[in-house]
C-alpha positions as CSV (number, residue, x, y, z in Angstrom):
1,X,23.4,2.7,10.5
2,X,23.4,-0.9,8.9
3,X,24.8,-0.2,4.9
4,X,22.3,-2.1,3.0
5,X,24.7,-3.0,0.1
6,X,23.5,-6.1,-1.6
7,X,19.3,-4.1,-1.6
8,X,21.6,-1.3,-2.9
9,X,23.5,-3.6,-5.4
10,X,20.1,-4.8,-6.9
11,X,18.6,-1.4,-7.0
12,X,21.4,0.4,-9.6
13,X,21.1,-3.0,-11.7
14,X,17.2,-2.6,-11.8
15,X,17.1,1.2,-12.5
16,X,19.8,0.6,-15.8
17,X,17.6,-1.5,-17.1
18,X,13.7,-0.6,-16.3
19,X,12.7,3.2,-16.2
20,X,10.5,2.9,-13.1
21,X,11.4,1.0,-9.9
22,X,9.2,0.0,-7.2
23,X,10.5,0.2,-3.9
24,X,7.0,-1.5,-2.0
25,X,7.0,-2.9,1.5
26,X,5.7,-2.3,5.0
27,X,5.6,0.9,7.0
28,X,8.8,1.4,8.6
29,X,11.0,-1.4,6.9
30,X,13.4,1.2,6.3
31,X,12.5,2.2,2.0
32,X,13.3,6.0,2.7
33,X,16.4,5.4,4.2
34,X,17.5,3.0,1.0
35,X,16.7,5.7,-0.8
36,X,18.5,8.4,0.7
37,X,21.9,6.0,0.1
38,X,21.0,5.8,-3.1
39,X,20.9,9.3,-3.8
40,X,24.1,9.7,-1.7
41,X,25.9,7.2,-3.8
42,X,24.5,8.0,-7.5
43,X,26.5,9.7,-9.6
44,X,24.7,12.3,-11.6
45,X,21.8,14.5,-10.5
46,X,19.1,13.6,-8.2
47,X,15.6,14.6,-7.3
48,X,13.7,13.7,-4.2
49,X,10.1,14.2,-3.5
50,X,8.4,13.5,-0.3
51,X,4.7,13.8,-0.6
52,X,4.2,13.5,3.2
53,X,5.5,17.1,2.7
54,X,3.2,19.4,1.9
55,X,5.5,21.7,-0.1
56,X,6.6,18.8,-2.2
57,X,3.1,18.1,-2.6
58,X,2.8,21.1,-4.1
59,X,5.3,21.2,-5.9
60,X,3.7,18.3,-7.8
61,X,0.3,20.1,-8.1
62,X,1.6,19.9,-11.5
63,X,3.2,16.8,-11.9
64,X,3.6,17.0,-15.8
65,X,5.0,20.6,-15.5
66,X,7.3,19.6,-12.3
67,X,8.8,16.4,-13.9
68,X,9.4,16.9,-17.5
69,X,12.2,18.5,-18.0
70,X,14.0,16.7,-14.9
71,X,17.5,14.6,-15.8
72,X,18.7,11.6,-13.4
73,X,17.5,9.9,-10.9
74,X,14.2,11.0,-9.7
75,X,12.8,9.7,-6.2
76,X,9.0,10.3,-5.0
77,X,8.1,9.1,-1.7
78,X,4.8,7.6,-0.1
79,X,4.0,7.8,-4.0
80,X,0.5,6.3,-3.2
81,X,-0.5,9.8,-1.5
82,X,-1.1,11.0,-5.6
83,X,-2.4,8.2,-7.5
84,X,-3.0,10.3,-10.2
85,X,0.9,10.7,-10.7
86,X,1.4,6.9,-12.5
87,X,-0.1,7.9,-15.9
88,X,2.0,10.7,-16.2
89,X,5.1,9.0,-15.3
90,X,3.9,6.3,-18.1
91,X,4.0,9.6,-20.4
92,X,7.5,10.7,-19.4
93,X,8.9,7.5,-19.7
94,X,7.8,7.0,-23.1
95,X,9.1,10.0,-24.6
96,X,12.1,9.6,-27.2
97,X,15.6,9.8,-25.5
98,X,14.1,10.2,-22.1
99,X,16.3,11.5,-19.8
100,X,15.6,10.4,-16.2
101,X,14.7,7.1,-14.1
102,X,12.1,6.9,-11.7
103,X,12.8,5.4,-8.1
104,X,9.3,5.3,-6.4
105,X,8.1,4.2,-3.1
106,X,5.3,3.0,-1.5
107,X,2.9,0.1,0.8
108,X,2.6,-3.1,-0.8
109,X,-0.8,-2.1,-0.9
110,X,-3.4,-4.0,-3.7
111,X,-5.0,-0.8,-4.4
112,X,-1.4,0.7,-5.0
113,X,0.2,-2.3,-7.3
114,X,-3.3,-2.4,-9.9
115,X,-2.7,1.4,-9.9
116,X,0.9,1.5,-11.1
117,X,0.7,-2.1,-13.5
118,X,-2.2,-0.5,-15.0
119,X,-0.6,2.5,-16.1
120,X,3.2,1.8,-16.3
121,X,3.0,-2.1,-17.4
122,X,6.0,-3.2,-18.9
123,X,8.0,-0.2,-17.8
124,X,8.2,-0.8,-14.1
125,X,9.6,-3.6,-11.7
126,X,9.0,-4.1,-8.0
127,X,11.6,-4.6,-5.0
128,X,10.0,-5.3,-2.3
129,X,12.0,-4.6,1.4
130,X,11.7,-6.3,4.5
131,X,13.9,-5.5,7.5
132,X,17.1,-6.5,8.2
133,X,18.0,-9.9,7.4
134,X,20.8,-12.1,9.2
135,X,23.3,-11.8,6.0
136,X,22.8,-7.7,6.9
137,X,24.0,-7.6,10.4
138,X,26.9,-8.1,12.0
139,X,27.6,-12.2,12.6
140,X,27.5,-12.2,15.9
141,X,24.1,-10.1,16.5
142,X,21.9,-13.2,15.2
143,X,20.4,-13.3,18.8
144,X,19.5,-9.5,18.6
145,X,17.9,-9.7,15.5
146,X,15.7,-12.8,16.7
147,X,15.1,-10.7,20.0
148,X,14.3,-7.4,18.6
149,X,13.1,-8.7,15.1
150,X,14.8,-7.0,11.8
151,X,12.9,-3.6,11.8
152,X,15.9,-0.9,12.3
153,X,13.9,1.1,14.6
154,X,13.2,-1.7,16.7
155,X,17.2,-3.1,16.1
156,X,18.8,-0.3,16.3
157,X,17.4,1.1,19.5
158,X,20.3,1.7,22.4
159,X,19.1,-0.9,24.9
160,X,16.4,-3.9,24.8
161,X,14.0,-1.7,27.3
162,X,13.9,1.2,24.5
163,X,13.3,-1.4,21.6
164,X,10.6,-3.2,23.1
165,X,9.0,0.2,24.0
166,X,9.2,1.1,20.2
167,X,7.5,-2.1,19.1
168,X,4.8,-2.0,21.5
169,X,4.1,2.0,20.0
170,X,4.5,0.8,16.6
171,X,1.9,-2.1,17.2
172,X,-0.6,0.2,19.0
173,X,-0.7,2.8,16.2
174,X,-0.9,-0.3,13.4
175,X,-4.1,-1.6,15.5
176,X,-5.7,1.8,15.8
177,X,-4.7,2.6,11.8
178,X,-6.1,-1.0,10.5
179,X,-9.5,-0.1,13.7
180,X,-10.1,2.7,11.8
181,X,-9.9,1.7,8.4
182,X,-12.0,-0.8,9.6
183,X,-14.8,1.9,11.2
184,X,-17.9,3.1,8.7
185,X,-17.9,6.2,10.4
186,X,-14.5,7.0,9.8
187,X,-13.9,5.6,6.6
188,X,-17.0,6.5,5.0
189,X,-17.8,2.9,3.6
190,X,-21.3,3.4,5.2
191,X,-23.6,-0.7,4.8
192,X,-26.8,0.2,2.8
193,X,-29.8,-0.8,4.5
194,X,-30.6,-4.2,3.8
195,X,-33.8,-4.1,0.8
196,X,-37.2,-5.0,1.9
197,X,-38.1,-8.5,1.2
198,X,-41.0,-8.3,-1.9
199,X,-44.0,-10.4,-1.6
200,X,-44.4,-13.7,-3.1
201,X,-46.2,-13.4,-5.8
202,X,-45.4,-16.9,-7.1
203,X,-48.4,-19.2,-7.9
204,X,-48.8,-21.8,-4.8
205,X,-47.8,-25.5,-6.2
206,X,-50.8,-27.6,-7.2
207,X,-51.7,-30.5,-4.7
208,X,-50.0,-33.7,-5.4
209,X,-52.3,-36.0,-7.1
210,X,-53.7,-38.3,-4.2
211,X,-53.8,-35.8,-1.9
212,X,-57.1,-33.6,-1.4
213,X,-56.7,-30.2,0.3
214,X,-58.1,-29.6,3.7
215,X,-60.5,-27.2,3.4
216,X,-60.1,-24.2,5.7
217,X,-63.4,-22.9,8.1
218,X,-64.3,-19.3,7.5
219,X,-63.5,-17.2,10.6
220,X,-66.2,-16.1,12.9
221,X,-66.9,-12.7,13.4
222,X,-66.9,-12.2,17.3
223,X,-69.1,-9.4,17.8
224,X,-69.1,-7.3,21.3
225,X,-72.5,-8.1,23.3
């Protein structure tokens, strides 16, 4: 495991100063895993909630009653599973002598970033995370990072056979994700049939002076013999 100091450095620094912290980036980029070394390394109490868990989803049914009386360093996962939970946290933070700071992480999603500026502007900052850079690994792996790319599943896979396998996956189920986002049917963001044209009712333009309209024959009835 690659110790992420100088993302770690910046992350203490930001969370003295602002109440809430962003961690936002793309899936897999590693933002759990800088969390859990956070929470390794900090020195008073910790709280970790994963909401791709479904009993600390529950647990935050709640979220008011589960977060109030909480002191430290508080860390909710995959944050934009309960949208609901950012004007809450703007309440908490607020409060007189409040006790805890909020380490939250999520995609760098639009829909996630108007959420959370909306309700916690001017008490939140963002950090976003990419994957390894080449100040992160070791000085002589520069060719395995521009080989394998800076992803730490991908990096830090045993051989080059078993990394390229993982990126291939990863792509596959990224294509299939975005395909059916992308899909009416499964996404429910059905196209409304297109409205029927209405008649033109609009007077036609007079003929230009000059110009005498060619007047039209009345159509023959063609009766049967």
């Amino acid at each position: 495991m690659i110790q992420r100091r100088e993302e770690l450095h910046v992350l203490r620094r930001l969370l003295k100063r602002h109440p809430v912290v962003a961690i936002v980036g793309a899936r897999q980029v590693g933002k759990t895993t800088l969390a859990r070394m956070l929470v390794d390394g900090w020195s008073g109490k910790s709280h970790v909630f994963d909401l791709e868990n479904p009993e600390d989803l529950a647990r935050l049914g709640d979220p008011m009653l589960a977060l109030r009386n909480l002191a430290g360093l508080v860390v909710i996962d995959e944050v934009q599973r309960l949208p609901d939970l950012f004007t809450v946290l703007r309440v908490l933070v607020d409060r007189p002598r409040s006790r805890a700071r909020f380490l939250i992480l999520g995609s760098a999603s639009p829909e996630l970033l108007r959420q959370s500026s909306e309700s916690l502007a001017g008490r939140i900052v963002y950090r976003e995370l990419s994957g390894f850079s080449l100040a992160e690994v070791a000085t002589d792996q520069g060719d395995r990072l521009w080989q394998r790319g800076g992803l730490p599943r991908s990096f830090l896979a045993g051989t080059q056979a078993e990394s390229h396998e993982w990126r291939r996956a990863f792509i596959a189920t990224f294509l299939a994700m975005r395909s059916a986002l992308a899909s009416p049917v499964l996404s429910g963001n059905f196209a409304r049939p297109a409205a029927r044209p209405e008649k033109d009712r609009s007077i036609a333009p007079a003929p230009e002076r000059g110009h005498r309209p060619i007047p039209q024959a009345p159509a023959r009835e063609i009766q049967e013999s």
